[in-house]
Structure formats: structure tokens, C-alpha cells
N, C-alpha and C positions, 0 to 999 in steps of 0.2 A: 504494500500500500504506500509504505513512504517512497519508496522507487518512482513509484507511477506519479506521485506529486512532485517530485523534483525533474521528470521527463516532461510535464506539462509545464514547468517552470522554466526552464532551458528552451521550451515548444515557445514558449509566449516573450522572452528574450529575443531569439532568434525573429519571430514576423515584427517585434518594435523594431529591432536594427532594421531589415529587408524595408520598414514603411522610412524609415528614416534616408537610408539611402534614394531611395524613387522620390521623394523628398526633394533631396537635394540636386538630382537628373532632372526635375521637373522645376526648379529654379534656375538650373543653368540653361534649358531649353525655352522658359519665357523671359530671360533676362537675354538671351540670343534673339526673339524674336519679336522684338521693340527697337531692334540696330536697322539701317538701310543695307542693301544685299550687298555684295563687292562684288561680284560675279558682273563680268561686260561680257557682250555677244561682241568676240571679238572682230571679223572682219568688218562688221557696218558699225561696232563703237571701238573708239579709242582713247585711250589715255593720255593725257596731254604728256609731255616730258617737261620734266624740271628745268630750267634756264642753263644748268650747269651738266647736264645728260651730253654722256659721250657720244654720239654715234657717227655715223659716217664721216671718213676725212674729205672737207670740201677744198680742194687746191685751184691755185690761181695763179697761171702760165706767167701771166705777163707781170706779176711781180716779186714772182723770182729772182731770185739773184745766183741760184748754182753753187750757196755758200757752206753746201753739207752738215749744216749742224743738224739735221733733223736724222739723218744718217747716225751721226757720232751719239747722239743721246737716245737712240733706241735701243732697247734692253734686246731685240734679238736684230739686231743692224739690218732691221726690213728695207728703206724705202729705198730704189734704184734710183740713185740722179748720175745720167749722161748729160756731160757740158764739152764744149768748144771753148779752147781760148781765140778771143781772138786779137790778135797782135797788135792792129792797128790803135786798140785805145787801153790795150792791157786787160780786160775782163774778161772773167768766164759769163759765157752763155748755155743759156738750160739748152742740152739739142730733148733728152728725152727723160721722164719723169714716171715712176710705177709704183704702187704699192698693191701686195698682195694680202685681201680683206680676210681670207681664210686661215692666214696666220697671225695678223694683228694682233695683237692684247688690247689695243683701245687703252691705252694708255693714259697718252695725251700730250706724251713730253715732247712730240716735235710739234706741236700746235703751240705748246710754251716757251717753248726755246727756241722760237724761230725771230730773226731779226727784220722781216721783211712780217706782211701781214698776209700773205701768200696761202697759209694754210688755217683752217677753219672747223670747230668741230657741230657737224649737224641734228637736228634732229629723226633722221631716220635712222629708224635700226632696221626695216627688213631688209635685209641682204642675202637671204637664200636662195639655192639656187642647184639645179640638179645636177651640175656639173663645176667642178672646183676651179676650172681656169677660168669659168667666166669673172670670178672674183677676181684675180688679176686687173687691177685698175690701172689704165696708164692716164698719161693727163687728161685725154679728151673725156672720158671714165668720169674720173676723177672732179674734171672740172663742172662738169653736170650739176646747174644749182638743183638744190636742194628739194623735194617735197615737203611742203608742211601741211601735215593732217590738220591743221586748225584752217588752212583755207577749202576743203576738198568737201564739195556741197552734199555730196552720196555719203560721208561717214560723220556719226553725228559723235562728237569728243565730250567726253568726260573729265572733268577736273580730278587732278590727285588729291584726296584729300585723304584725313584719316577720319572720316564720321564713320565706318565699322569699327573705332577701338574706343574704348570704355573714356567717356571724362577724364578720370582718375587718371588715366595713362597721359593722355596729353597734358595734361596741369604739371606732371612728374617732368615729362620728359623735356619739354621746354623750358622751365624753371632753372635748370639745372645749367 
């Protein structure tokens, strides 16, 4: 008899925890479902990018100067610059200019370190593509302004914000 009171005692411990748990699964699920979704359908939405987003390097022929530092300050010495000296006034001239998008790091240090304002970093990032040499950018590549999703009437853009993360977290985070 006493057995049987202490199995229904341990029986009725066990379902308080079990309500207790679902409890606390059913506060985390309407405390999730009072947030705005973060899910984009991505090819007709887009995310805007931040001012300072790496993506594509936008280069600019004609104010070049052939002066290699973009060269010397890449961590894996990607970008090809052919120059011409030419004699008569002592300067080198860009004859041909490459970079290869498939092995970039996106870096950014030849867009910083450059003494001319030649190279640029853009707001695209899709760069895929079924076949690896199409990434091979030479100047003309390269020099292709830019797309920006914020002017493109078919995709409608979404601000970055953080309205999915709790109050709490942004009062922290920017405080600090």
C-alpha cells in the first residue's frame, strides 16, 4: 500500500514537470509569434546592403595609373596588371587589367590602398555562374557599372533591420 502511494506520488511529480515544460515551449512559441517574419522570397525581395558591404570590385581604366599596389597588398597577389612604359614622358600605362572573382577573399585592401580612385567596392554580390572562367574579370568585366537592387522596379527591397530580435538585445548591443 505504501509503494502504491509513493508510485502515484513520483506519477503526479512527473505530469507537474511535463505541464511545466509545455509551459514554457508555449511561451517561447507566442513570445516568437508577436516578432515580424525575417524570411524574404528571395529573387522578387531583396535586402538592401549596408553602405560599407563588400561586393563586386568596380574598376576604372582610365584612372589608373599601373602603380601595383593593389597587387603588393593582396593577401593571395590576385589582381593581373599588364603596363607599357612608355618612354617619351617616362610612365607606365595600364595595357591590361584582371581579376579572378572565384578566388577573391573580398577583402578590400586594394580598394584601400589604392592611390588613384580607380577601384571601387559595389553593391552586388550575385556573381554565380556555371562555369569558373566566366568569373575571370578583365577591365571591360570589371568596368561594368554597377546594378543596384534599390533602383530595379521588378524587385521590391527590404530594409536590414533587426525588428526579429528581442528589445532587450538591441538596447545591449548598441549601448555598448
Amino acid at each position: 500500500m505504501f509503494s502504491t502511494l509513493i508510485e502515484f506520488r513520483s506519477y503526479g511529480q512527473q505530469a507537474v514537470e511535463a505541464a511545466k515544460y509545455i509551459g514554457q515551449g508555449s511561451a517561447v512559441t507566442l513570445d516568437h509569434s508577436n516578432r515580424s517574419p525575417i524570411t524574404i522570397q528571395y529573387p522578387y525581395e531583396k535586402i538592401l546592403s549596408s553602405e560599407r558591404f563588400r561586393g563586386r570590385i568596380h574598376f576604372e581604366f582610365d584612372k589608373c595609373i599601373a602603380c601595383e599596389v593593389r597587387v603588393r597588398v593582396c593577401p593571395i597577389n590576385l589582381p593581373i596588371v599588364d603596363w607599357i612604359l612608355t618612354k617619351d614622358i617616362k610612365k607606365k600605362r595600364l595595357k591590361n587589367y584582371s581579376i579572378d572573382f572565384g578566388v577573391c577573399i573580398f577583402c578590400g585592401n586594394c580598394v584601400e590602398y589604392r592611390p588613384t580612385n580607380c577601384l571601387s567596392m559595389t553593391e552586388e554580390y550575385e556573381l554565380s555562374s556555371y562555369d569558373r572562367h566566366e568569373l575571370n574579370h578583365d577591365q571591360t568585366a570589371s568596368g561594368r557599372l554597377p546594378f543596384s537592387t534599390s533602383q530595379d522596379v521588378s524587385i521590391q527591397v527590404v530594409s536590414a533591420s533587426l525588428s526579429y530580435l528581442p528589445k532587450s538585445f538591441e538596447v545591449e548591443k548598441f549601448n555598448n
